[in-house]
N, C-alpha and C positions, 0 to 999 in steps of 0.2 A: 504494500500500500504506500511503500514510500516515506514514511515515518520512522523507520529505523535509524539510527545512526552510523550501524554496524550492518552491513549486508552478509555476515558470513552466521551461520546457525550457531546458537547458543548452546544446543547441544551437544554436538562434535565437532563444530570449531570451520565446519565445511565453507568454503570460500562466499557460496551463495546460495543463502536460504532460499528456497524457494515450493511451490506445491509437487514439481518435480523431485526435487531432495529431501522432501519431508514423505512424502507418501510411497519413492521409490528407491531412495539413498540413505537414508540420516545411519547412520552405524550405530547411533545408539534404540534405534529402532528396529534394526534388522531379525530381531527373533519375530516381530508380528510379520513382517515383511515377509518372512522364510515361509514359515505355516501357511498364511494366507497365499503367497502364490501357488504354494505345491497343491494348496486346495484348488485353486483359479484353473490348474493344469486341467485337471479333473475334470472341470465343467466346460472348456473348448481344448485339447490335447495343441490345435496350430495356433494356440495363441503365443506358444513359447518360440515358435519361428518369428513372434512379431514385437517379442520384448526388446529389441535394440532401439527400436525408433520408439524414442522416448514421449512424445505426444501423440502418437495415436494408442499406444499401450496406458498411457493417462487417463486417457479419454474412454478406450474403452472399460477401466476400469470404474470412473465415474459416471459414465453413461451408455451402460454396456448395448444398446440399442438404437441410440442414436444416427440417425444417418451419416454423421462424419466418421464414423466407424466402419474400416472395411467393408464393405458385405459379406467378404469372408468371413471374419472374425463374426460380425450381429448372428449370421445363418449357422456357425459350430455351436454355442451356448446348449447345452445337452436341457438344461429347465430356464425359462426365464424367472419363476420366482425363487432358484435358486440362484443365480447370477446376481438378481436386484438383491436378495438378502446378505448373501457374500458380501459385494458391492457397500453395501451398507451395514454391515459389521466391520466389517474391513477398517473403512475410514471411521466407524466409532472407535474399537480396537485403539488406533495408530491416534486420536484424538488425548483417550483417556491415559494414553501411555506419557506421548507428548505431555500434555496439564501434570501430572505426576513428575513427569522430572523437573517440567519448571520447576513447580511448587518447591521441590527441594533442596534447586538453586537458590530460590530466594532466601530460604530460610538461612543457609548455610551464609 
């Protein structure tokens, strides 16, 4: 949002915070990040041929239906209410984890 002073993540120090780095990098987040893709594999198997390009893998992870999503990728989804529930554990998971480490920066 631009309000930062410091563009690099609080967490791991990563040069540039970002919803890219937080939802697909942050190393101190990588244990939900592990789980939930190896689940993600499950529900499309060629979405793992599509994890390098790093905004359409965003994207379909936030909006796994979306039209700016492959049509490859929208048409694998083996359940859509499981994808959208994924989808949205996922990013609660990687929220509650994030607020938790804050929290215990600041305390410290």
């Amino acid at each position: 949002m631009g309000k930062a002073k410091n563009p690099s993540c609080v967490l791991c120090s990563a040069e540039l915070d970002s919803r890219i780095h937080f939802l697909l990098f942050c190393s101190k987040l990588s244990d939900i990040q592990d789980d939930f893709f190896t689940n993600l594999i499950t529900l499309s198997p060629i979405i793992s041929q599509h994890m390098d390009n790093q905004t359409d893998f965003l994207l379909a992870i936030l909006d796994p239906f979306s039209p700016r999503v492959l049509e490859l990728i929208r048409n694998s989804w083996t359940s859509k209410d499981e994808i959208y529930k994924w989808s949205r554990n996922f990013c609660y998971a990687m929220y509650r984890k994030r607020s938790k480490l804050l929290e215990s920066l600041s305390v410290n």
